[in-house]
N, C-alpha and C positions, 0 to 999 in steps of 0.2 A: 157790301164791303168786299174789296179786291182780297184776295187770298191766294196763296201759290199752291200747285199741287205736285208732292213728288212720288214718283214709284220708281223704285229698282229693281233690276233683276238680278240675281245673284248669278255668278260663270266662276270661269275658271282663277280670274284676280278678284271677283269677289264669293268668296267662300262663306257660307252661314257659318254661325257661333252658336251652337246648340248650349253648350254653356251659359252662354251671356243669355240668349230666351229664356233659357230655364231657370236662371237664376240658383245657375250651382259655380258661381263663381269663389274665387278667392279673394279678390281684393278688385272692386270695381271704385276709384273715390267719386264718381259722378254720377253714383247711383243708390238714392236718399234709402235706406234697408227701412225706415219708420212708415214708409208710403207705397212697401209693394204690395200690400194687402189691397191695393188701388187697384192692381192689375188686371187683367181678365186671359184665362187662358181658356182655349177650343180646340178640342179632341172630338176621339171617335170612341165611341161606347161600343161596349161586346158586341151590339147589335149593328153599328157602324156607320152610326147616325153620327152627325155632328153636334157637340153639345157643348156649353161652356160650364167654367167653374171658377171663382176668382180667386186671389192669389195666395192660395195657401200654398204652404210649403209641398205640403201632402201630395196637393194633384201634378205641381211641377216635378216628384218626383216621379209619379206615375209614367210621365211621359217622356219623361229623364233615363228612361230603361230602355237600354238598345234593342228590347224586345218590341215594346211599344209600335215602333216604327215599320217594324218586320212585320209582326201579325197586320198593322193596319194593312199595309201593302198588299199583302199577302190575301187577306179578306176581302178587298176592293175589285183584285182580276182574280178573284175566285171562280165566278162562272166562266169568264174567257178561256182561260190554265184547263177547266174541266172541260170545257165544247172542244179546244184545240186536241188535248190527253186524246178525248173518247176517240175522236178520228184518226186517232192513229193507229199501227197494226202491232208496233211492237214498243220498243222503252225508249228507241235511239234517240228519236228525239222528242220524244215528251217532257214538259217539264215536271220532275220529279220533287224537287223539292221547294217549289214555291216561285213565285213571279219575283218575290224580291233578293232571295238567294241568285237568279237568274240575272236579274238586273246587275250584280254587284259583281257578279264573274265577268260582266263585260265591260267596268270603270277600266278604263285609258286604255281599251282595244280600239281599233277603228270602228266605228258606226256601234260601238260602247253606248252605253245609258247610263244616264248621271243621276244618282240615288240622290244627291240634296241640290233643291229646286227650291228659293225662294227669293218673296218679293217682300221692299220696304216700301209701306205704306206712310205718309205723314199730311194734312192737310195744312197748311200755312205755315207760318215759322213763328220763332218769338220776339223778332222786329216787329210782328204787329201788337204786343203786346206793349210796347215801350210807353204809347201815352195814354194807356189803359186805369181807369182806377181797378182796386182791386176786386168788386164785384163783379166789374164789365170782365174782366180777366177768367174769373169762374164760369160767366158764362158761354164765353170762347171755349173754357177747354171742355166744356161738358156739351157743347156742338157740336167739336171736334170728336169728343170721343164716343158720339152717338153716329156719324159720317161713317166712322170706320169702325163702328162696330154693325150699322146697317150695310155696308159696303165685302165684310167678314160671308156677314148669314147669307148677302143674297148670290156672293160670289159663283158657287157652284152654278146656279140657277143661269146667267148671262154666261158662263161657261162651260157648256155642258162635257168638254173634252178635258176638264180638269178637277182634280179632286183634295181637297185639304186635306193633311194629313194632320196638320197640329199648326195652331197660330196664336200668338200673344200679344194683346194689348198693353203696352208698356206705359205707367204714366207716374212712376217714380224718379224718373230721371231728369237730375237737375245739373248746373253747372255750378262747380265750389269753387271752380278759379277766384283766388284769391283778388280784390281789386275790380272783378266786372263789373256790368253795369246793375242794380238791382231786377231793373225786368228781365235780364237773362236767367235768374234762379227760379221763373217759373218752369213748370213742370208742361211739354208740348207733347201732349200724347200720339204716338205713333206707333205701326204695328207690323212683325213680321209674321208674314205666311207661308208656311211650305207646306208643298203640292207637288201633286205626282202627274203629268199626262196619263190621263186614259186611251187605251187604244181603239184605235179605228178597224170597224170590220173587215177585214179584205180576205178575199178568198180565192184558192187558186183553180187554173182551167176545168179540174173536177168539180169544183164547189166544195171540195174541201176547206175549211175556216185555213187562215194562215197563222203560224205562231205569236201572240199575242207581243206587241210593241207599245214602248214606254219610251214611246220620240215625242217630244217638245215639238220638234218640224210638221210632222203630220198631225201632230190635236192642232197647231194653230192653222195650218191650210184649211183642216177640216171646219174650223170657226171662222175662219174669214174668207170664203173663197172666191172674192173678188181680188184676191191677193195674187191671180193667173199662178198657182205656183213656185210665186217666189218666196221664201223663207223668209229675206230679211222685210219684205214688204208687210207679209204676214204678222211678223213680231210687231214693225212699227203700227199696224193697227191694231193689235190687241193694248200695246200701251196707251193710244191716241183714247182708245175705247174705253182704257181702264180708267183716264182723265174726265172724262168725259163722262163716267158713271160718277165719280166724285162729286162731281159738279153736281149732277143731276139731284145727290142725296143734301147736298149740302143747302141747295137750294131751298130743299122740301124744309129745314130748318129756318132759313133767312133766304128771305127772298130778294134780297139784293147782294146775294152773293156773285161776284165773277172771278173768272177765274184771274191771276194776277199773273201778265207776261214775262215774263224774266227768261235769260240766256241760254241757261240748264240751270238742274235744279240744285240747289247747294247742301243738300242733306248727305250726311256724309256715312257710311258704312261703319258698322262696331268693326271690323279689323282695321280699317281704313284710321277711324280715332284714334284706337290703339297705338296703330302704327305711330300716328303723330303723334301720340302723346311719348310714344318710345322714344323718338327722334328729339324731340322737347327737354326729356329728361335726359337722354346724352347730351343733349347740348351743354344743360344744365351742369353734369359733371366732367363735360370738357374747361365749362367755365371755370371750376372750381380747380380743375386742375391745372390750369391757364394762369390762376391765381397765385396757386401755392407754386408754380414754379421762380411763376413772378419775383415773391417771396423770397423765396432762395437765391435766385438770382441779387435781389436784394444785399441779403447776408453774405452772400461770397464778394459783392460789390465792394460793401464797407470790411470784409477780409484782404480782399486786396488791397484797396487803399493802406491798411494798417502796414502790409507787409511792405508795400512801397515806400511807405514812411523809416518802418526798422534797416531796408535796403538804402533808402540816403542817410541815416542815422552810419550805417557799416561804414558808407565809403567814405563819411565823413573822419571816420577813427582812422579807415586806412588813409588817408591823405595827410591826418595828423603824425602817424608813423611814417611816412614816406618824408615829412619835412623834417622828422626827427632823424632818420638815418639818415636824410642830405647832409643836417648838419653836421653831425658826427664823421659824415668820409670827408666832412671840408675840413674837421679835425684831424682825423689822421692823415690828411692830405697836409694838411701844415705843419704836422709834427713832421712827415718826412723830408720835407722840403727844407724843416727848420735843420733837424740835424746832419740830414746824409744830401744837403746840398749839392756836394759835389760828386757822389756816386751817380751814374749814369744807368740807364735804363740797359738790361743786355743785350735788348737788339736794338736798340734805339738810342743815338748820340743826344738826346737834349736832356739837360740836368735836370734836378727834382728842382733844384732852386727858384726855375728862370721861369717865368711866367707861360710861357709856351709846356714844360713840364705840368704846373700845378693845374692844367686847361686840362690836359691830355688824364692826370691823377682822377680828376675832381668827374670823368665821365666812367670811370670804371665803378664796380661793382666795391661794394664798403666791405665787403668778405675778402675779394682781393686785395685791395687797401692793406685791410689790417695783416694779412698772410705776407704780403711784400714785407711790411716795417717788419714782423717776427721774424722772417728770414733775412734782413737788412741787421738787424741787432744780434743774431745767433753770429752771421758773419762776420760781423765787430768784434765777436771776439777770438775768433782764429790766430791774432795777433799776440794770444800769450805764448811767450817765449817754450819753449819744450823743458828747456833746464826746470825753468820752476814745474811743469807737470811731472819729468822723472822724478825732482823731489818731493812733489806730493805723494808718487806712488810708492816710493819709498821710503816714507811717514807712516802709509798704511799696511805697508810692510812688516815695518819695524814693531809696531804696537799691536799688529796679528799674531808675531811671536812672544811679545812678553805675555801677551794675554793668554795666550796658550801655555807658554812655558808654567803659567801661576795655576790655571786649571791642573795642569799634569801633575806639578807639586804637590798640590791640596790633594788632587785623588789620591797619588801614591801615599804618601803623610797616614789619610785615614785607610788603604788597603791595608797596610801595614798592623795599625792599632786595630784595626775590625779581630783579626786576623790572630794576631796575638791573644789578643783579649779571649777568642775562642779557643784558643791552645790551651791557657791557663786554667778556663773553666773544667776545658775535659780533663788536662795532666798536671790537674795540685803539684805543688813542692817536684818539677822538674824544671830540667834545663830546654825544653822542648819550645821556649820562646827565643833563645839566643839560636839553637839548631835552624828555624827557620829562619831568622833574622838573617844568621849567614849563608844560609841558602838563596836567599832573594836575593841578595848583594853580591851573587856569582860566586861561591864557594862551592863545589862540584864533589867534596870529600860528606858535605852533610847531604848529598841528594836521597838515597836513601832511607835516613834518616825523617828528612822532610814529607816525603810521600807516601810513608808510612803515617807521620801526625799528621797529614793533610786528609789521607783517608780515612782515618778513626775522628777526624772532625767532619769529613765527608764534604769536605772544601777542594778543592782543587789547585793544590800546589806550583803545576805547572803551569797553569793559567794564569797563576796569578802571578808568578816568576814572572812570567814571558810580558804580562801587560807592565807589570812594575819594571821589570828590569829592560824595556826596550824603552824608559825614557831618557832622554837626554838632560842632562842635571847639570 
């Protein structure tokens, strides 16, 4: 059976997801939680042996602990760290506090060492699953998942410049796209591995040991060295080689395995999915919002229309008043022409009468219109004679003074009786009402007299003299 093989390497665009291994994720939807008890994960025991355990929660947290990583490391060039230490004469440069603390002070310095190192393993895809029934299918994946799990244990062994630090058999992971095809929901089991390069002895012109190194470059020269020193040639046989052992295990399963030719390999990286699936769902919510603009656009569409509608609705009122005021200035255009025919225009010799006039009326403004006839009519009447205006004025004359002279009467009449009547009250059985009477009436011999009873009435005699006695009778 033709089968494809993929391995990757993880760099600097492809970065491990300690997370997604470990299975300390938040929200993975392509990753079945009923079926990680499937899993198989491979650590190193206190003693630093490599072991498995499967997928409890428990041991993935084990190895989920930043410490985990450190002590392996740390325990692995534990003899190297102590041969290089002893040879030295003082602290400068030994390493003091571990191979893996060392490793991490030199991430992204030049000739730096890159603490996470790993490869994805997967053997065939789930295109071969498609015309599969579903027993033949169980026993694909329990081929598959014995390939790479004999592929795990013998790893070290075919590469002796390389050391696993932790690796996990994944075989929970399905696809819930909505709509696939049914044989994509089965479960392809695949496995990441991270590993550290072991370092190569080298020593300098004393024979002193040289500072222990954790280069990728030098474990893989030192595993392939018909590679003459070239690095990238190097890498490309350790992967030809790591195909190549695939095969080998997979065969010892079915012996009509080969391997299946294909372009590059189409397995895709957990950040890499991610990413597409990031890109998938913005698109998703561009759509959406593509949609509701849509929408709106929509609504303001048939907004406008309405208001385009209310806007010829307006001009049709104004065009209805525009015919109505025409008519109206053709009115007072005809009334002026009816009456004041023969007045002439001030500056202008053509009568209102003549046709040429009512042309020149009928283009002016109906406010001037109607202002001209009111001043055309006020002028009409200038022609009343003056006599009759002196006489009207002197109508309004004449009837200012009767009406006056009758007010003045009436007041004086009752100052008089007010007046008196207060005399009598104060001065029982006197003559003290005739004393003022002829006092008011300009008798000068009762003054005296008077403004004596004016002040024991506490009226004011000469006041009331002067208002009474300055009317004209």
């Amino acid at each position: 059976m033709e089968r494809s093989t993929s391995i990757v390497k993880s760099n600097k665009s492809r970065k491990r997801n300690l997370s997604h291994n470990n299975r300390q994720y938040s929200n993975e939807p392509h990753i079945d939680k009923t079926l990680t008890k499937n899993n198989t994960l491979y650590y190193r025991n206190e003693q630093g042996e490599l072991t498995s355990k499967g997928g409890d929660p428990l041991y993935y947290e084990h190895v989920a602990n930043p410490d985990y990583e450190k002590n392996t490391i740390n325990h692995l060039f534990s003899n190297q760290v102590n041969q290089f230490n002893n040879a030295q004469k003082g602290n400068r440069n030994r390493i003091l506090d571990g191979m893996y603390e060392h490793m991490a002070s030199t991430v992204g310095k030049r000739g730096g060492y890159n603490t996470e190192r790993e490869l994805i393993l997967a053997v065939g895809s789930k295109e071969d699953f498609k015309d599969m029934s579903e027993d033949e299918v169980k026993a694909e994946q329990e081929l598959r998942h014995n390939v790479i799990d004999d592929f795990i244990r013998g790893f070290e062994k075919r590469y002796p410049s390389i050391r696993i630090t932790q690796a996990h058999l994944h075989e929970d992971e399905r696809n819930t796209d909505k709509g696939a095809e049914p044989y994509l929901s089965y479960v392809n089991p695949h496995a990441h591995i991270d590993f550290v390069p072991m370092p190569v002895e080298e020593f300098t012109k004393t024979g002193k040991p040289k500072k222990p190194s954790a280069s990728m470059n030098k474990a893989l020269l030192d595993m392939f060295p018909n590679a003459e020193n070239d690095t990238t040639k190097a890498f490309e046989a350790f992967m030809d080689d790591a195909r190549s052992y695939i095969d080998e295990l997979a065969s010892e399963y079915d012996p009509t395995h080969v391997r299946k030719v294909v372009g590059s390999h189409d397995y895709k990286k957990v950040n890499e999915y991610k990413e597409f699936k990031d890109r998938e769902k913005a698109l998703e919510t561009k759509e959406t919002e593509l949609n509701a603009r849509e929408k709106d656009l929509d609504d303001k569409g048939a907004d406008v229309s309405q208001r385009l509608s209310n806007v010829k609705m307006r001009e049709e009122r104004v065009k209805g008043k525009e015919a109505n005021i025409l008519r109206t200035n053709l009115t007072v255009v005809s009334a002026i022409g009816k009456h004041y025919g023969s007045v002439c225009f001030k500056d202008d010799s053509i009568a209102f009468g003549s046709p040429e006039g009512a042309e020149m009326l009928s283009k002016r403004s109906l406010a001037g219109n109607v202002g001209l006839l009111m001043q055309l009519t006020e002028n009409s009447l200038t022609g009343v004679s003056a006599r009759e205006k002196r006489a009207s004025v002197r109508e309004n004359e004449v009837s200012y003074k009767e009406r006056k002279f009758r007010e003045d009467e009436g007041r004086f009449a009752k100052a008089v009786s007010v007046f008196s009547d207060l005399v009598d009250k104060t001065f029982p059985n006197s003559k003290a009402n005739d004393v003022i009477n002829s006092y008011v009436m300009g008798d000068a011999s009762y003054k005296t007299q008077a403004e004596a009873l004016s002040k024991s009435a506490r009226v004011s005699a000469q006041k009331l003299g002067k208002d009474i006695g300055g009317l004209e009778l």
